[in-house]
N, C-alpha and C positions, 0 to 999 in steps of 0.2 A: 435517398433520404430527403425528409420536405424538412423546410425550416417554418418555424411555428412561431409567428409574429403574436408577439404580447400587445394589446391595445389597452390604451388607458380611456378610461372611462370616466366619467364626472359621474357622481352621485346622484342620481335625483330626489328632487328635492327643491327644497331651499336653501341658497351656498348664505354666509355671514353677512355680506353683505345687505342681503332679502332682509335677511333676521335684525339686524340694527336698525334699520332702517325705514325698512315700512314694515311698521307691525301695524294694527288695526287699533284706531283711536278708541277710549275709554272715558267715558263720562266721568267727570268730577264729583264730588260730594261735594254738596249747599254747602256754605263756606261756613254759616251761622250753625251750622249741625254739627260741623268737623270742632267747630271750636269749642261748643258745648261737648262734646263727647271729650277731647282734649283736655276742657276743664275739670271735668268731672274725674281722669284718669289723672290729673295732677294731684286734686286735693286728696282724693283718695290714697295716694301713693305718700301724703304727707301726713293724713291721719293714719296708715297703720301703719308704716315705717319711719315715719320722723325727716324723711330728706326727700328729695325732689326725683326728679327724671333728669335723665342725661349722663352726659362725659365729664361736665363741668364741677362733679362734687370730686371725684375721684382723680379728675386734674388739680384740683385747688389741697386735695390731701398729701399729694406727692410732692408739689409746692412745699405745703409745710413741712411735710417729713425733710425733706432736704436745707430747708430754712433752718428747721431746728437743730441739724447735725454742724451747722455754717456757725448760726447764730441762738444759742439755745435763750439768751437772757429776752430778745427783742420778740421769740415767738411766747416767752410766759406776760410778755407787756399786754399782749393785744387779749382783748378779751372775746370769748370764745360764744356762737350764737345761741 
């Protein structure tokens, strides 16, 4: 009877560390272009929706939702934009 030795093998490839770490560099966009494109995706996002981009509308709505179940008189004080 032979005994049948199992070998372990690495993958070939590239292991995680390759992958983090040295990936191949990428050119930037003009800074002046990025922000113009950025501008244009804000106002727009304000003319046909009415609110901005971001986490920050939807953090400041839970804010108040919770403001108002604390304090409902101090959230009808402040006047709304």
């Amino acid at each position: 009877m032979t005994a049948v030795s199992e070998t372990v093998t690495k993958p070939k490839g590239r292991n995680w560390r390759a992958f983090l770490f040295e990936r191949p560099k990428k050119d930037y966009w003009h800074p002046y272009l990025g922000g113009l494109l950025l501008g244009l995706v804000l106002f727009s996002s304000f003319f046909l929706t009415g609110n901005g981009l971001g986490a920050s509308g939807g953090l400041n709505r839970l804010v108040v939702f919770v403001q108002d179940l604390i304090s409902p008189e101090h959230v009808d004080r402040i006047p709304t934009c």
